[in-house]
N, C-alpha and C positions, 0 to 999 in steps of 0.2 A: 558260519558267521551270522549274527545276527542280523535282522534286519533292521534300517533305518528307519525311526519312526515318526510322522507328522507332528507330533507332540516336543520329538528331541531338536527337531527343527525350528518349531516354537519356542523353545526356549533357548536355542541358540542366538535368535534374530531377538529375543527379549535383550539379549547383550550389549546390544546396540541402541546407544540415546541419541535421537537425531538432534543435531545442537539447537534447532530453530522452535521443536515443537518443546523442546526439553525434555521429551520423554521417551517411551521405547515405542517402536512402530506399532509391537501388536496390541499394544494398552490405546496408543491413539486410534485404533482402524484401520493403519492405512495397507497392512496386510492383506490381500484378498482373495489369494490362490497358494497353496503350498501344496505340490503333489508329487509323489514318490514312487518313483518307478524304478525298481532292485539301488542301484549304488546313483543314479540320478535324479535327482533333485531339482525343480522347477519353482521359484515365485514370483508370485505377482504382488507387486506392490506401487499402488497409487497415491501418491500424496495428495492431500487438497490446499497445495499452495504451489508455486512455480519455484522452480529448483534448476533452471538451466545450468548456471555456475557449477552448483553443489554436488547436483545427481549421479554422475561418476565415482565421486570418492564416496559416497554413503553407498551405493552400489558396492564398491569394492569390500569397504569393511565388513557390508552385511555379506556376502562371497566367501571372504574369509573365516567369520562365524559359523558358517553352516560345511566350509572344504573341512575342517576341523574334524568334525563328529566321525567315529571309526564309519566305516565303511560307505561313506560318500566318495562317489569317484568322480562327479563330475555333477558343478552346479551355476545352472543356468538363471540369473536373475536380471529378473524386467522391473525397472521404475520407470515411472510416468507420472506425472500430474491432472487434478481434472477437479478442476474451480466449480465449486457448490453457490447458491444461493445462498446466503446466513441471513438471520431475521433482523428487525429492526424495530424501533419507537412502537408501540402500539399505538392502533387507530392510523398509521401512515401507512398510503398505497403505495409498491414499489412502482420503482420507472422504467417504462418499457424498453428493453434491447438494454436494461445494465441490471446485472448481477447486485453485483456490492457496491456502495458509495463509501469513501475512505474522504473522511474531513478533516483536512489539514491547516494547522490552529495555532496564534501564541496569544499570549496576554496583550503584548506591546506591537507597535510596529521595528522598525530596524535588526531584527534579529534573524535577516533570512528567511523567513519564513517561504515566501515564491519560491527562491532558486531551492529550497529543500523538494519543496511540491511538484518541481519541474522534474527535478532528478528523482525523487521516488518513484511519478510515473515511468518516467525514462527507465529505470533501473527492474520495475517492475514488466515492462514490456521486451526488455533485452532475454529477463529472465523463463518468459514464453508465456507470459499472458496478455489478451486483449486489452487495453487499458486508453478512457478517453480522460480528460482533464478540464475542469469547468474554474475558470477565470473568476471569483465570485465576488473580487473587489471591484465594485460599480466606480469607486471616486479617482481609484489608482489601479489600471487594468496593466499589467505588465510582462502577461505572459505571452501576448502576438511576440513581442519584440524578443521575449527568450527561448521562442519555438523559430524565431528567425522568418515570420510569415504575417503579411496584412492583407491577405488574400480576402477576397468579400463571403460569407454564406451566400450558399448557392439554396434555391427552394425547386424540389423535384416538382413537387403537390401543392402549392401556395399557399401550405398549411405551415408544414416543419420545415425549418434549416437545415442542411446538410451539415455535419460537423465538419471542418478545416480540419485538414492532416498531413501531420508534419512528424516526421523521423516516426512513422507507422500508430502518431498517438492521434487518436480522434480529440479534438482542443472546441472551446465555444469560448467567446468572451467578448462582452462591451464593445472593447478596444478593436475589436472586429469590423463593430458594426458603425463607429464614431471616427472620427478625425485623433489623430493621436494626442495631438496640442488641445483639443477641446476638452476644458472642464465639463465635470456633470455637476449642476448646480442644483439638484436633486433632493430633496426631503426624503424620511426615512420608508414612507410611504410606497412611496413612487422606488425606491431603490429596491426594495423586498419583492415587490410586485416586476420586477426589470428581472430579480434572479430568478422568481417562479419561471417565467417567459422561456430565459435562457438552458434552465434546465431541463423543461420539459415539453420546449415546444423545439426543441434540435433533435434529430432521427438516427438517435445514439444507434450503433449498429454491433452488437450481441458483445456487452463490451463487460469481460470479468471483474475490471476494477474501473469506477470513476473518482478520480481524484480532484476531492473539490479544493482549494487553493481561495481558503476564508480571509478579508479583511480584519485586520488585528481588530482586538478589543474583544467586550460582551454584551454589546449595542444589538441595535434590529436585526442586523442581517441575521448575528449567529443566532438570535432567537427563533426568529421563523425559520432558518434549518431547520433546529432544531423540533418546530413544531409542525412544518407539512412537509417537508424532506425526508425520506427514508434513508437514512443515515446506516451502515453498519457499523463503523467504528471511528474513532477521534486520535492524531497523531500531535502531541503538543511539540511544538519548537519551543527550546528557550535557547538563553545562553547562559553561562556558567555564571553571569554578574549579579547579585543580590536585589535587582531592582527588576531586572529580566525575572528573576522567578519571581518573583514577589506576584509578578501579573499572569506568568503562566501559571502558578496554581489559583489565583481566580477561573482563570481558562478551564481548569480542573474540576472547580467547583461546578461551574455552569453544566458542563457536560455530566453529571453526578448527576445533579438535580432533573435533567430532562431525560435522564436514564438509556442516554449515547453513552456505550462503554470504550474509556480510553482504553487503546492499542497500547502505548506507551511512550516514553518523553524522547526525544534526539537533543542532543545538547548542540547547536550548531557554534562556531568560531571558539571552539574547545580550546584550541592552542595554537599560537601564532606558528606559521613556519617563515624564518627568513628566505625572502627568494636568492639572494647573495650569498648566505653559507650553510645554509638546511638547518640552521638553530631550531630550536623547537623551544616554546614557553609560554604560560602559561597568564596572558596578558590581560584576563578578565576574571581572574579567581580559578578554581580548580575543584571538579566535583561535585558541583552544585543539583546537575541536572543529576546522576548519581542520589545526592542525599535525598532527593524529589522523591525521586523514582521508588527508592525504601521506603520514605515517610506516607504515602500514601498508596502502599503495595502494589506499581504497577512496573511493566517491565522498561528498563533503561534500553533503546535500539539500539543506540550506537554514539557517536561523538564524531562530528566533523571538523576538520582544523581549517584554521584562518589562513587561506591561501589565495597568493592573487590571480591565479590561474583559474578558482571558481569563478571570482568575478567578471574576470576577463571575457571567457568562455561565453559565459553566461549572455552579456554585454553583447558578446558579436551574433547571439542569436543559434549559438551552438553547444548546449550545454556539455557538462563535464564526462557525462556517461557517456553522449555520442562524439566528444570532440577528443577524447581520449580512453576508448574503453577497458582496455587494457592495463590505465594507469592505478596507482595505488587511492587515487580520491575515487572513482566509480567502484573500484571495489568496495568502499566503504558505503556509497551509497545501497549495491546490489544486495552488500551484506543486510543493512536495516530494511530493505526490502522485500528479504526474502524471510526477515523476522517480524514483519509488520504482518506481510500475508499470512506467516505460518501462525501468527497468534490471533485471525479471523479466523483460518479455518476453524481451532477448537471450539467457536461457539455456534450454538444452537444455530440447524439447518433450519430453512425457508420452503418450508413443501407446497406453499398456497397455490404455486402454478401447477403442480401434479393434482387437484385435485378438479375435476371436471363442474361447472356447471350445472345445478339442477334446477329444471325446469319445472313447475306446475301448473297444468292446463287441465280445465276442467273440460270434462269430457262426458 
């Protein structure tokens, strides 16, 4: 009988398109060990995105691919994940104890934009990675109240803030640090300089994704993001309404121009559902975020429906992902979560912290 060979294995696991990255493991990388010993068969494969949900069944089918080939009798595969550094804006230094920054963004205010950003983190963290969340509307801070906590920062060193953590997400925000009913009567100035503070003077602790949770519009804040914030990638909300896109592809444009590459668009209040008889319909147009997504080649994540159980949830300080994880709205968030992260990993790694220090002394 012939032998099984490393190559037939390889192109057996080529069979298999991981739905998140689009494409087959061993064109992406994330194959890393394939060894054959007579009819047993062993691999390793690492994704660079968090897969808790998913990891099982792409295990299984990849199993299935490889039990196939004649004379395999028995095959042993390991998946895992392991969150890389990816690059960002040039001339921006990244921030210490966080990996990646994921900037969560729409043209307009009212179209969800927070409770998206609350539950991406949420959804990203369920799915097994570290993950903190920066509050970064100075005038409307409103994620204390959806992480369910008005706890104060704490200062170990009376330098950095400890970050507030709630349901395992490391969170910073204003609303922290202010009375909740206190306006911030603040210039543009003074508010840009409040989010440098907050992002980099908190003691983020070794955290794979921070999710920044931007004040609508293409005003100051998201400017200086964009220009001393190392940013890796851009998530735009819209809704399906003609007036909502209209502002999220300005949204679009900004982040083009300062050369943040959008992740891609979430269409949030996609389709109402009645709470009284499960109607489903489609009460702000249909598709929109879709036709976006094509007209400026980037990928659609996913579509959330108009439900009052988000709000609800949300409202009491427990969002959707941890107030009901099981249900079919967290799945939908886990789902764009595990497609936001799988379309960072594909871009260019961040090696600047593998490279040592040199020093020159005259001697």
């Amino acid at each position: 009988m012939a032998e099984v060979s490393q190559l037939q294995v390889e192109t057996a696991l080529k069979e298999v398109i991981d739905p998140y990255l689009e494409q087959d493991l061993v064109s992406a990388k994330c194959v890393k060990k394939i060894a054959v010993d007579g009819g047993k068969v062993t691999v390793d494969v690492v994704l660079g995105y968090p897969a808790k949900g998913s990891r099982d069944s792409l295990a299984e089918k990849l199993k299935e691919k490889v039990a196939a080939i004649a004379g395999v009798k028995e095959v042993s595969m390991n998946v895992s994940s392991k969150i890389a550094s990816h690059g960002v804006q040039k001339g921006v230094k990244p921030i210490e104890g966080v990996k990646n920054i994921i900037a969560v963004a729409s043209g307009k205010g009212g179209v969800g934009k927070s409770t998206v950003a609350v539950n991406l983190a949420l959804a990203l963290s369920v799915e097994g990675a570290n993950v903190g969340i920066l509050d970064a509307d100075i005038y409307g801070p409103s994620q204390p109240r959806m992480l369910g906590t008005h706890a104060k920062p704490e200062s170990k060193d009376g330098r950095k803030m400890e970050p507030v953590v709630s349901y395992h997400l490391q969170s910073m925000s204003i609303g922290y640090l202010i009375d909740e009913e206190t306006p911030m009567i603040w210039r543009g100035p003074m508010v840009t300089q409040a989010l440098e503070q907050l992002l980099k003077e908190t003691n983020w602790s070794d955290v794979d994704y921070l999710v920044i949770d931007l004040p609508p519009g293409t005003g100051d804040t998201q400017l200086t993001l964009a220009q001393k914030v190392p940013v890796t990638g851009a998530v735009i909300v819209t809704t399906p309404q003609d007036i909502a896109l209209l502002d999220a592809r300005k949204g679009f444009k900004m982040f083009e121009k300062v050369e943040i590459p959008v992740l891609g668009i979430v269409e949030n209040m996609s389709t109402h559902i009645c709470s009284k008889c499960g109607h489903e319909e489609h009460i702000f147009g249909e598709g929109g975020g879709v036709r976006m997504a094509e007209q400026y080649d980037v990928d659609f994540l996913g579509a959330i429906p108009l439900d009052i159980r988000i709000r609800e949830q949300t409202d009491n300080g427990k969002p959707t992902v941890v107030a009901d994880p099981d249900g079919r709205l967290a799945q939908v968030y886990r789902e764009i979560a595990r497609r936001v992260a799988a379309k960072l990993s594909l871009q260019k790694k961040d090696f600047s912290a593998k490279f040592p220090n040199i020093v020159i002394q005259n001697t």
